[in-house]
N, C-alpha and C positions, 0 to 999 in steps of 0.2 A: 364230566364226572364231579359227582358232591363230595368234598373234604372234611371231615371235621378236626381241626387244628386245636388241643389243648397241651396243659403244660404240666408236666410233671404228674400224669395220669392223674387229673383233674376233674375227665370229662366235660369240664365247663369250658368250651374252648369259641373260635370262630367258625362257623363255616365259607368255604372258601368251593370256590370253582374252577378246575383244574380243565384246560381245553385238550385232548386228547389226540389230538391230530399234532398240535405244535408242543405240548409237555408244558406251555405256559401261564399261570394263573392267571384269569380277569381282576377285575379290578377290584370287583364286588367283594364287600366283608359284612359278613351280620353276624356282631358280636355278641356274646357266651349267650347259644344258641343252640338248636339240632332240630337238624331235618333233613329233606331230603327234596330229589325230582319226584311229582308228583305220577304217576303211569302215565303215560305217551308222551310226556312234556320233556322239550330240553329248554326251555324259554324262563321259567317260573321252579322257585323253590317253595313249600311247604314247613314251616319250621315252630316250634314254638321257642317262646324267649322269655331266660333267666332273668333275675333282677338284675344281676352282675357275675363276675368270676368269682366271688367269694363264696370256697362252698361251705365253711363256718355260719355266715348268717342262718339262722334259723327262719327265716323269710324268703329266702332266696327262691324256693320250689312253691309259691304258694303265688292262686292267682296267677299262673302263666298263660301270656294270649297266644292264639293260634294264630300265625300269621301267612300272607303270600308276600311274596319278594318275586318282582320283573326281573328278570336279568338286564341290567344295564342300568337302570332306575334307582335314585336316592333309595336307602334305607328308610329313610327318615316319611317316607311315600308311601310306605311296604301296608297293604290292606290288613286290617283285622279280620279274619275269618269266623271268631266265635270267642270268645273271650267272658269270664263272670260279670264285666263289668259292661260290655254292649248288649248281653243276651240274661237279662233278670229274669225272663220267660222261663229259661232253661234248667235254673236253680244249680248253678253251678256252684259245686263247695269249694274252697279255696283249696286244699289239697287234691281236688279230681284237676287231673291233663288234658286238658279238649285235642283230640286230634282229628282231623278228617283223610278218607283213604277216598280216593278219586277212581276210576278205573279206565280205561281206553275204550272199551268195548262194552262200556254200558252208560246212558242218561245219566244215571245216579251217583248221587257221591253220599259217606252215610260218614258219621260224626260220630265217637266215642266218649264218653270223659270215664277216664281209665286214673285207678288207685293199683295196687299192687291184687285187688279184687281182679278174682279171674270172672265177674258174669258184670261187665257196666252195662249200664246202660245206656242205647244208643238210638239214632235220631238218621231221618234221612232229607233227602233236597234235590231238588234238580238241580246235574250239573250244570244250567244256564245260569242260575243265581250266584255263580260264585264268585262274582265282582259285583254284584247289582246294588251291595251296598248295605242291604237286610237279607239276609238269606232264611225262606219260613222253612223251618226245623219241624217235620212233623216225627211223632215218636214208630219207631221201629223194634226196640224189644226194649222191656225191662230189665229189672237185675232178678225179679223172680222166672224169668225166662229163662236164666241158665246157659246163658248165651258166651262161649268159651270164643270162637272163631266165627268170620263169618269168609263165602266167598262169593262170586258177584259172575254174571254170566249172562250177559245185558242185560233184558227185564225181570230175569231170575237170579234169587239168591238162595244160598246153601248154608244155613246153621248147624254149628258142631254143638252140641249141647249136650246137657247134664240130667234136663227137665224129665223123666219119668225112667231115666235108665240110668243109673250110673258107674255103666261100662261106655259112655256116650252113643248117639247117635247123631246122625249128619239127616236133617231135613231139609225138605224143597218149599218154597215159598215162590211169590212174584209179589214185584213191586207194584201191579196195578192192582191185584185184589190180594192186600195182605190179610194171612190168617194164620196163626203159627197155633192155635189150636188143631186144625186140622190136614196143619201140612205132610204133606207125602214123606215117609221114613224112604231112606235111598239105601240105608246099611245103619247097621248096630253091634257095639258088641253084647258077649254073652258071658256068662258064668268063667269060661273057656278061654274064650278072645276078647280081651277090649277095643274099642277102637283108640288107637292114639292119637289123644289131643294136642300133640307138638309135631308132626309128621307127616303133613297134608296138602299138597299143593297142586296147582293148576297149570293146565296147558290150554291149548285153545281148542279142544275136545274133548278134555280130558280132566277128570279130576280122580287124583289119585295121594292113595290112603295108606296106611299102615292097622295092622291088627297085630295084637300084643300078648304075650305070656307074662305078667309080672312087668313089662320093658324090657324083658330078657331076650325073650325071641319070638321075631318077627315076621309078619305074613306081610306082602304087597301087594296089592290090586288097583283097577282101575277103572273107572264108571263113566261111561262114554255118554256124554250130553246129548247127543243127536238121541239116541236110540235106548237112553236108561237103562242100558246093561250093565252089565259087573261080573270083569271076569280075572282072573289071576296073573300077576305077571312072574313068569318063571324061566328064572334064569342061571347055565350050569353054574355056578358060584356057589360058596358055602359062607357061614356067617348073615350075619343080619345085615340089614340097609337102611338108610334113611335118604328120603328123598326131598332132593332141593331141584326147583323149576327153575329154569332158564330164561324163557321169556315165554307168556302168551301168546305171542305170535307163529307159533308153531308147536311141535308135539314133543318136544326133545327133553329130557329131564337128567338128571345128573342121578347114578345110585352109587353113593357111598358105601363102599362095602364094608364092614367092622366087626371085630370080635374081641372076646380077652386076649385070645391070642392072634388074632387077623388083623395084620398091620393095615393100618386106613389106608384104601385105594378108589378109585374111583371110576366111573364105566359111565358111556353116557348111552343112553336107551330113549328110542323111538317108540311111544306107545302108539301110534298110529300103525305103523310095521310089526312092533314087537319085536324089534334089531336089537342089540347087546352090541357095544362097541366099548374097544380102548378110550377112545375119545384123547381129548388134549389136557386132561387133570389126570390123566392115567399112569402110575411110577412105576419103574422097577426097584422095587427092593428084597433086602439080603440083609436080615438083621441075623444075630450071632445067636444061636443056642434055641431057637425057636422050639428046634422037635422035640424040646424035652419040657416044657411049657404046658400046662394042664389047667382044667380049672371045675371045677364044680359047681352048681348049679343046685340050693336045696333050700327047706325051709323047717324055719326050727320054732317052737314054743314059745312064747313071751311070757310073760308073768301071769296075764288073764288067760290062758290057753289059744290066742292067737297065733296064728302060723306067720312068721316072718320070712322073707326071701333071703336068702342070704347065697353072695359070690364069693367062691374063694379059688385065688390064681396061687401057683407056685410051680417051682422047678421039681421035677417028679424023682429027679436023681439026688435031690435033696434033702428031702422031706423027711422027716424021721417022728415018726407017730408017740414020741417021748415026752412031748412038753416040753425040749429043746430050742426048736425054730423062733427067731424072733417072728412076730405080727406085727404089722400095720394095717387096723380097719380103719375105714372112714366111714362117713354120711353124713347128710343133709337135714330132711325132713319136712321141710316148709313150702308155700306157695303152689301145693299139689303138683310140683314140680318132680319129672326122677332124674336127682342130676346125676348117676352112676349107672345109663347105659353101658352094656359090654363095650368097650374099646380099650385097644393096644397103646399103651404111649412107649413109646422107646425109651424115657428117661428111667421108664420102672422098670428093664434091665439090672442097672444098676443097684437095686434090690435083690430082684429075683437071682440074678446070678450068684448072688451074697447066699442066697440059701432063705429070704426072707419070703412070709406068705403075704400076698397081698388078700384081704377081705375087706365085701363090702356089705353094708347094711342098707338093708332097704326098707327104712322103719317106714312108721306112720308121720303122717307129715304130706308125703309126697305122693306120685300118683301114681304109682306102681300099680296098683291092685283097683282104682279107678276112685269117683269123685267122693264117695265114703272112705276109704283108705286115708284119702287128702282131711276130711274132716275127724278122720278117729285121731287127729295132731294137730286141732286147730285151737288159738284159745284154752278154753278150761280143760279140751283133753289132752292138750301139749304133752302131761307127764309120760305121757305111750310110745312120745318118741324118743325119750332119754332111755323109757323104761324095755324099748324093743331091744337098742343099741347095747344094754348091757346085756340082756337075754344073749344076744347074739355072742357077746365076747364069753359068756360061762361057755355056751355051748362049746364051741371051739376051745376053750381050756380044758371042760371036762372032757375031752373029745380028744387031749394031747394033740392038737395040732399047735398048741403054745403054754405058756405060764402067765399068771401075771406080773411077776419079772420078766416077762419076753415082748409085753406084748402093748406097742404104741399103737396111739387113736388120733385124727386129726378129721375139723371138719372148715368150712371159712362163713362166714358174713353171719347168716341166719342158723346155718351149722353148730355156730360157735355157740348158741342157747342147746343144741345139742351138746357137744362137748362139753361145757361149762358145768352144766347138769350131769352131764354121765359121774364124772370126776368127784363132783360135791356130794352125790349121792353113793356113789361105790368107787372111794379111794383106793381099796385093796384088789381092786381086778385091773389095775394098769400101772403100768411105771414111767410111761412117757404119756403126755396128751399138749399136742400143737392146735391150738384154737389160732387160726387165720382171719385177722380180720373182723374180728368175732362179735356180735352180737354177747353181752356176758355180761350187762346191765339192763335188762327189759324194762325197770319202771320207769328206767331216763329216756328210754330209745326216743318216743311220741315227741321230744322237747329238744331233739336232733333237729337238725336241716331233711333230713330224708323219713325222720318218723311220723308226721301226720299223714304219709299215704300207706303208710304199715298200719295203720290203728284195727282197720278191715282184717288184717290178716293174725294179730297178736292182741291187740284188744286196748284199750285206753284208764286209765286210772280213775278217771270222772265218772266211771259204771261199776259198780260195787264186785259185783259177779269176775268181772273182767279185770279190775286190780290186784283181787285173789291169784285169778290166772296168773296174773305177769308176775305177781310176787312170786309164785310159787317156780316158775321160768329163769329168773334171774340168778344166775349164778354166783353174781356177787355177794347177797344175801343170805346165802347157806356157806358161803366159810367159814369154818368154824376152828377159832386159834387151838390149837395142839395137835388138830386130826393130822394124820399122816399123808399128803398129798402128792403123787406123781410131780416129776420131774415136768418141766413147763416150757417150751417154747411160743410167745404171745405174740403174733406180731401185727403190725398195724402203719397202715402210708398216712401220713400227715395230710396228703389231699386229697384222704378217701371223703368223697359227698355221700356213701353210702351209711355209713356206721362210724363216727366220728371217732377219731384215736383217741379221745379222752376217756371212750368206752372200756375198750382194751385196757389202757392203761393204769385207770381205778382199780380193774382186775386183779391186774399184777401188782401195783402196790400194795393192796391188802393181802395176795397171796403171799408174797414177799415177808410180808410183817406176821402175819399168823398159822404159816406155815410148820406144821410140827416135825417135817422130816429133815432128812438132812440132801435131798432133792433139788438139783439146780432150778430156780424160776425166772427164767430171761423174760426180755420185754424187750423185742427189736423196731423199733422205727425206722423205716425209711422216707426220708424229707424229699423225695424226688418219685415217691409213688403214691398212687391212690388206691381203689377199691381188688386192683386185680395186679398188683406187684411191680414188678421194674417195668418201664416203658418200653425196654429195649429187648432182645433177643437175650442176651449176653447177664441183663439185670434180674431176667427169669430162670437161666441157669444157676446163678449165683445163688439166687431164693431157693431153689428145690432141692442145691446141692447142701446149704443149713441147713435144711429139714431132715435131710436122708442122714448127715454126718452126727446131728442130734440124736436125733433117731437111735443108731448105729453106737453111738458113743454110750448111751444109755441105757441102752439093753445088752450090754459086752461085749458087742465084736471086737475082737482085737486088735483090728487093724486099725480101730477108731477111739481107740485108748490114749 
């Protein structure tokens, strides 16, 4: 088993190899690093390599070689696989990632150089050349290809793409006569169902999908390689799935079960048989107050008459249609990612029981609604995603599901140019907003450790068009000393490589200084976290329970006075 050892949520850590039989590490260390076993191998790791553990250097992510490592063999010995500076052929930029994905059950291995761009472009080889020393890279799709995922099934491959649908579709290709012009469509979504680009995975028969309402609710099926059919997998269960494969070597796949209110469990399923089993990730649980747990499901008007998704959970014995109820909405927005599928966390209890509504916004940005949705929030249209998120909170106020004395907003990393913007833009529809780790300077982000592979997805200041953008993005630049601004929880881990605390933290100082109301504006550092909170179990209770008591304190519960 591969390790990755870092320090104080760093990410920048060693990889280590754990032996599995005895619980004892080898010997091997390849430091501030990540990777992984490559498919069928336990002999060889795959990994690429940082400058160092520092993730302040603004150099540190740039130029990274793709490396193999022998197991037993010096580091110092470890082959270069693809690297900007062995492959000038390739036109590798210093912030694209060269990776290569290997397979078990196919010749080929295919080469990415990946930015936070969902379509790279990518390259393939024969797995014989992968020690030979020069491995010839011939090109496999472009970035105008659209090319989201790919999956591999020996001399055939499967691309998840963007190119002439953007509800995706999954095409068939072969690696002996490539033409992705006029490769075979296997499934697409439609007006109705999109296919989901995060939710896709392989068995040794079987490739099996997800279709989508919003990311709200989900259909699953499965497309049998032998025989190109497609048929649906249906199973007595209620709520949505997401499915995770087990290994290629058989037919077995893991469904998660989940909802707002469907506490995550897990079933593992035979697409070969079409079995439904408890399996060994399977719980019982018994959370407290479930049946009175409700949530809705709707979509409200934006500014430009766009229809926005919007979730809303709460306790149904509490509710009181007066403008009463505290809120807490959240969202994201960015990297046509939806990060607020339905799921249950047990900690939002602790809310919900309170009488609080949970909403969530499924602005523009993300990719709820499919690869235009992603781009009506990219760049120069950014403002759609600030401009959904307030949409979303009128609705729900004029609608008495809250006030804006009632009603907190939190979002974290790339989030936080949502937040930062909602707040700067319309002070007067919130009273609490927790930017996590935030994104809440966009013209400095590019000049971060982590910002030249953002430039793809946020834009760069050295293009005229595109520094408008970010100025108009950056939260820190529309404070304006007197306005009356919500109460603040900022918080930020000193060893996030993601979005530097210095970020955050400019934020808060000029909040702090030009703030007109009389509004708490905290600014919490943690010296022992990075991108994603405490390291520990115990360090992420701690975090959620600040947020919830802020929260709580600030909108008047009394018990939080």
């Amino acid at each position: 088993m591969e390790l990755n050892l870092s320090e104080a949520g760093s990410e920048l850590g060693d990889i280590r190899i754990l032996n599995v039989a005895t619980g004892e590490f080898l010997p091997d260390v390849i430091p501030h690093s990540v990777g992984g076993f490559p498919e069928g191998s336990n002999s060889e790791i795959f990994y690429i390599e940082k400058k160092s553990y520092d993730t302040h250097d603004p150099e540190n992510s740039l130029n990274t070689p793709y490396k193999l490592h022998l197991i037993g063999t010096p580091v110092e010995k470890d082959i270069v696989i693809a690297s900007s500076k062995n492959n000038p052929e390739l036109n590798i930029s210093p912030q694209e990632v060269p990776w290569v994905s290997v397979f078990k059950n196919s010749p080929y291995m295919i080469l990415g150089l990946y930015t936070v761009e969902n379509n790279p472009p990518l390259f393939y080889a024969s797995k014989s050349e992968l020690k030979s020393g020069k491995i010839n890279w011939k090109s496999l799709a472009t970035k105008e290809d659209e090319i989201r995922q790919f999956y591999v099934h020996g001399k055939d491959i499967y691309f998840l793409t963007s190119k002439g649908n953007p509800k995706f579709k999954v095409i068939k290709a072969s690696f002996e006569n490539l033409d992705l012009k006029n490769a075979e469509t296997i499934t697409e979504g439609n007006d109705e169902w999109q296919l989901s680009p995060d939710y896709i995975v392989q068995t040794k028969d079987y490739l099996i999908f997800n279709k989508t309402k919003n990311e709200l609710v989900t259909k699953t099926y499965q497309y049998n390689y032998k025989t190109g059919k497609t048929s649906d997998i249906n199973v007595p269960l209620e709520g949505n799935f997401l499915v995770w494969d087990m290994s290629k070597e058989d037919n077995e796949i893991v469904l998660a079960n989940l909802g707002w209110t469907t506490p995550y469990n897990f079933y593992s399923y035979d697409a070969a048989s079409q079995k439904l089993s408890d399996g060994f990730f399977h719980m019982e649980l018994n959370y407290p107050n479930l049946a009175n747990l409700v949530y809705e499901e709707i979509e409200i008007p934006s500014w430009d008459g766009t229809f926005v998704p919007l979730s809303i959970v709460y306790d149904k014995s509490k509710l009181k249609k007066d403008g009463s109820n505290i809120t807490f909405m959240e969202g994201y927005g960015s990297y046509g990612m939806s990060a607020y599928m339905p799921s249950f966390s047990p900690s939002s209890l602790a809310l919900l029981n309170r009488g609080v509504i949970l909403a969530y916004a499924h602005v523009r940005g993300g990719g709820e609604k499919g690869n235009e949705w992603y781009l009506g929030g990219k760049k120069t249209t950014k403002p759609n995603t600030w401009k959904d998120f307030n949409a979303c909170a009128e609705w729900l106020i004029k609608n008495k599901y809250s006030s804006a004395d009632k009603f907190g907003i939190s979002g974290a990393s790339a989030g936080g140019i949502l937040i930062g913007r909602a707040i700067t833009e319309r002070p007067d529809l919130y009273k609490v907003a927790i930017p996590k780790v935030g994104c809440l300077n966009a013209l400095r982000m590019e000049f971060s450790p982590n910002g030249p592979g953002n430039i793809p997805e946020f834009g760069t200041v050295s293009i005229a068009e595109e520094f408008n953008a970010l100025l108009e993005m950056d939260a820190l630049q529309h404070i304006e000393k007197g306005v009356k601004y919500p109460a603040q929880l900022i918080t930020t881990g000193f060893n996030d490589p993601r979005v530097e605390s210095y970020i955050p933290a400019k934020f808060a100082a000029r909040m702090q200084n030009e703030n007109g109301s009389q509004n708490p504006v905290f600014l919490h550092v943690d010296y022992n976290a990075g991108h994603f909170g405490g390291s520990t179990i115990d360090e992420k209770f701690e975090q959620k329970a600040k947020e919830y008591a802020f929260l709580l304190w600030q909108c008047g519960n009394e018990e939080f006075q």
